[in-house]
N, C-alpha and C positions, 0 to 999 in steps of 0.2 A: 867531076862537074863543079864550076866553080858556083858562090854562090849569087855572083849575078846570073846565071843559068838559071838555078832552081829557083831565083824571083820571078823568069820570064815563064816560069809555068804557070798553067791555070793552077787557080786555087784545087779543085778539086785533084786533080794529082799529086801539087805538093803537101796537099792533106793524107791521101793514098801513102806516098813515100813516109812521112811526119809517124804515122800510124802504125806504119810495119817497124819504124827504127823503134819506136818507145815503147813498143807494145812486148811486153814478156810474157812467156806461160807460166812463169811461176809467179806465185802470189810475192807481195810486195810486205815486209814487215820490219820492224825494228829491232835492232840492237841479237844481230843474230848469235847463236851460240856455233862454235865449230863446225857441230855434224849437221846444223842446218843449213849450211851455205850453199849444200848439193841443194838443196829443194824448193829455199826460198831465195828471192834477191831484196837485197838491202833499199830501205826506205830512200832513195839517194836520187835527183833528178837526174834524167840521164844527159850525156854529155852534149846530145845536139840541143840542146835546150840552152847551152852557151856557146852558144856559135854569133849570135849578134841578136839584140833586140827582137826583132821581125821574128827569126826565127823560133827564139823562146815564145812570144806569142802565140803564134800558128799550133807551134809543136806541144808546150805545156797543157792545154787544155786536153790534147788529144792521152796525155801520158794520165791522165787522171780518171777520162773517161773511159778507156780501154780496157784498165789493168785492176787486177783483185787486192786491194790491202786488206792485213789481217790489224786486228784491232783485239788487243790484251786486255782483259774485264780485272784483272789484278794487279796490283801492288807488286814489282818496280815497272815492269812493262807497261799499264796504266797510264804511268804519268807520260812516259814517253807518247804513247797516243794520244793524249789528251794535246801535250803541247804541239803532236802532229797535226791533230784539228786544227787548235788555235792559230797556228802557220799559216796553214794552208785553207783557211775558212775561204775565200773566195773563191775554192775550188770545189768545195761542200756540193753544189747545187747542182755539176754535173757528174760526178761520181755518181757509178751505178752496180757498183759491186764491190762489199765490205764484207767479210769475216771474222764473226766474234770468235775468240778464242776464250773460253769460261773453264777455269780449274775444276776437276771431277771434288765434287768433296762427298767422300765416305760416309756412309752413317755412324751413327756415336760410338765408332767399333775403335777402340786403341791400335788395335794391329791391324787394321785394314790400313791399304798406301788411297795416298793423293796424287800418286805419281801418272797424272795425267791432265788432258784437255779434251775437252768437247768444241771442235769446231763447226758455229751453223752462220750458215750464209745467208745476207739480204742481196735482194739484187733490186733493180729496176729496170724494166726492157727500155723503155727510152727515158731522157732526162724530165720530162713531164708527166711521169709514172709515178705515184706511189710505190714504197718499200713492200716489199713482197719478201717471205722467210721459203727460201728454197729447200725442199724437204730430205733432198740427200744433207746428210751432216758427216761429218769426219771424228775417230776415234785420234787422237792426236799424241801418242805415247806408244814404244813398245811392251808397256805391259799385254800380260790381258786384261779385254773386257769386264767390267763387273756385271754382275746377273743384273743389277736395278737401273743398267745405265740405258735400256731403252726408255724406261719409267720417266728418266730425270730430263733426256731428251724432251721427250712430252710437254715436261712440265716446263721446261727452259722455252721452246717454242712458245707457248701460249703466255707466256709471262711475258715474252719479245714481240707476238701480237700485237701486246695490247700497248706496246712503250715505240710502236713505230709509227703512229701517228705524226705525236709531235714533229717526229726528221721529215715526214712527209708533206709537211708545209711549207709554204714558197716561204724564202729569209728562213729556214730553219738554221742554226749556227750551230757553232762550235759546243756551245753549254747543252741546245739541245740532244745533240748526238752526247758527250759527256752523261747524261743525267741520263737518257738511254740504255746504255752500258751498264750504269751505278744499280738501276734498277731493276733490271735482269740481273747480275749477280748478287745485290742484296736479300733478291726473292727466292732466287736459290739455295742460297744457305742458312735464309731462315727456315725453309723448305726442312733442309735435311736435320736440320737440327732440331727440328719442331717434337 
């Protein structure tokens, strides 16, 4: 189909078609490592999105509202997110499905591992929704489980409660969602370390 074709569609199809090509099942995140490449796909706009002007238009908005990006609460991956926001801040307002990725951090044990993540999801059922913390969460590591990690859940959720406000305002930006993140992981680990 050429693309003076897919201009003579109604919108509402070339939105239909726009939708299925950008839309992925796997979550969207940065700077992957090897064995994530099966699971997650790369922060990367997909390619009909440079096909011509019009079409980035149409199609961009749709690749943001559809799809899950995960968002790093730590230090190297952090900054990456952050300057993801900063990018992509005109895009802030219709995104409606983010996943914090927050480091397990151990109690004041020497030999306990950190070698893991807690993944918990905001969502928002339409763009004029308030963030909502969706209750399934992810164990994010092939370790096992720690005994305390439903506890820490708990506490991560209710610390993420109370810091999704500010995102939930119309012009919420990039600092907003940024300061977000910083404060759910800062409370967690004063948490543990308390």
């Amino acid at each position: 189909m050429s693309l003076s074709r897919l201009s003579a569609l109604p919108a509402e199809i070339r939105n239909a078609i726009y939708e299925y090509v950008v839309t992925t099942e796997q979550a969207v995140t940065f700077r992957l490592d090897a064995f994530q490449q099966e699971y997650y796909a790369p922060a990367v706009q997909p390619a009909l999105t440079r096909v011509s002007r019009k079409v980035r238009a149409e199609s961009l908005p749709l690749y943001y509202e559809c799809n899950e990006f995960v968002l790093h609460t730590e230090s190297p991956k952090a900054e990456d997110a952050w300057k993801w926001l900063r990018s992509n801040h005109m895009y802030l307002p219709i995104m409606r499905r983010l996943t914090l990725w927050i480091r397990y951090v151990p109690f004041a044990d020497p030999r306990a591992s950190s070698q893991g993540a807690i993944g918990i999801s905001i969502y928002r059922p339409t763009r004029a929704d308030t963030w909502r913390i969706d209750a399934d969460w992810k164990w994010i590591t092939v370790m096992r489980r720690p005994a305390e990690l439903n506890g820490d859940v708990k506490y991560i959720m209710k610390r993420l409660d109370e810091a999704l406000a500010p995102i939930s305002k119309d012009g919420a930006g990039p600092e907003d969602y940024i300061g977000m993140m910083g404060h759910v992981r800062l409370f967690y680990v004063q948490e543990k370390m308390s």
